[in-house]
C-alpha positions as CSV (number, residue, x, y, z in Angstrom):
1,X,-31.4,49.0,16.0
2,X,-29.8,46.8,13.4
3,X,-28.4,48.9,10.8
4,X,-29.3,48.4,7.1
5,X,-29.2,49.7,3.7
6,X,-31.9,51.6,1.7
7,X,-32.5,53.8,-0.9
8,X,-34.1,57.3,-0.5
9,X,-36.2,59.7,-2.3
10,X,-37.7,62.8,-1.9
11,X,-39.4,65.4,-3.5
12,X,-40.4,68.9,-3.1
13,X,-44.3,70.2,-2.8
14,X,-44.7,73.5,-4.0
15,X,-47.4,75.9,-4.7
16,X,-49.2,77.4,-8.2
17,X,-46.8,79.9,-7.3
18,X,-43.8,77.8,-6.9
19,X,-43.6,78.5,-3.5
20,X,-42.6,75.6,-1.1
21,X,-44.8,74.4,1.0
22,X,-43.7,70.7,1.9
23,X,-41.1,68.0,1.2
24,X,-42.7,64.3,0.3
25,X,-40.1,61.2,1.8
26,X,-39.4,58.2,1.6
27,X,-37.0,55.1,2.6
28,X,-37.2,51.2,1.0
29,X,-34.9,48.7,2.7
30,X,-32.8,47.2,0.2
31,X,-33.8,43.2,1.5
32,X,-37.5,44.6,1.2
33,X,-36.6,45.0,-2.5
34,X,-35.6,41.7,-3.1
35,X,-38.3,40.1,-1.0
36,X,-40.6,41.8,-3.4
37,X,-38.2,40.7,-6.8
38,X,-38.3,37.5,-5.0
39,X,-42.6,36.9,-4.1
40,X,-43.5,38.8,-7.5
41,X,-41.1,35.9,-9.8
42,X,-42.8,33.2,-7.8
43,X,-46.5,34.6,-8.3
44,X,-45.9,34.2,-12.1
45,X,-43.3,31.6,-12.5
46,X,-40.6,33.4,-14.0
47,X,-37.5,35.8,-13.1
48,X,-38.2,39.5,-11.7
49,X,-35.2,42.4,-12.9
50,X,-34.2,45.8,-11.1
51,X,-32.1,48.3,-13.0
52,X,-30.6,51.3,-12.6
53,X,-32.4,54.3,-14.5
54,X,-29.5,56.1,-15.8
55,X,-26.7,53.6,-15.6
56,X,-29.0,50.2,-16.9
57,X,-26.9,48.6,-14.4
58,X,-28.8,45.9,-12.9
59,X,-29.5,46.1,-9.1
60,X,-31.2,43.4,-7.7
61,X,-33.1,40.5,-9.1
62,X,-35.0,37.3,-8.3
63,X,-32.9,35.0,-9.9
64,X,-30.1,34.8,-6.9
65,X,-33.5,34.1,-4.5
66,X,-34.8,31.3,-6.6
67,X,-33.7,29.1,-4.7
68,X,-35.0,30.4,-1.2
């Protein structure tokens, strides 16, 4: 298996108590990202932006892919 990168999330189920009952996961390849950026720029003829939340760093976009 080819190793790549990818981002992460989860987030815990709980109860009306508050009492765990489950943990909801989730990985998204980084390239499965851009492909996305990439397609959704191309539907609608412009440039498609990713940034961070906290930081407003910007992590991926379309406009590198235009060209693909």
């Amino acid at each position: 298996m080819r190793e790549s990168l990818c981002i992460s999330a989860v987030q815990p189920v709980n109860d009306q108590e508050g009492k765990l009952e489950g943990v909801l996961g989730t990985h998204m390849l980084l390239s499965t990202i851009d492909e996305y950026l990439n397609e959704s720029a191309r539907n609608h003829n412009g440039y498609a932006f990713l940034f961070g939340k906290n930081t407003g760093e910007e992590i991926s976009s379309s406009e590198h892919l235009k060209s693909s």
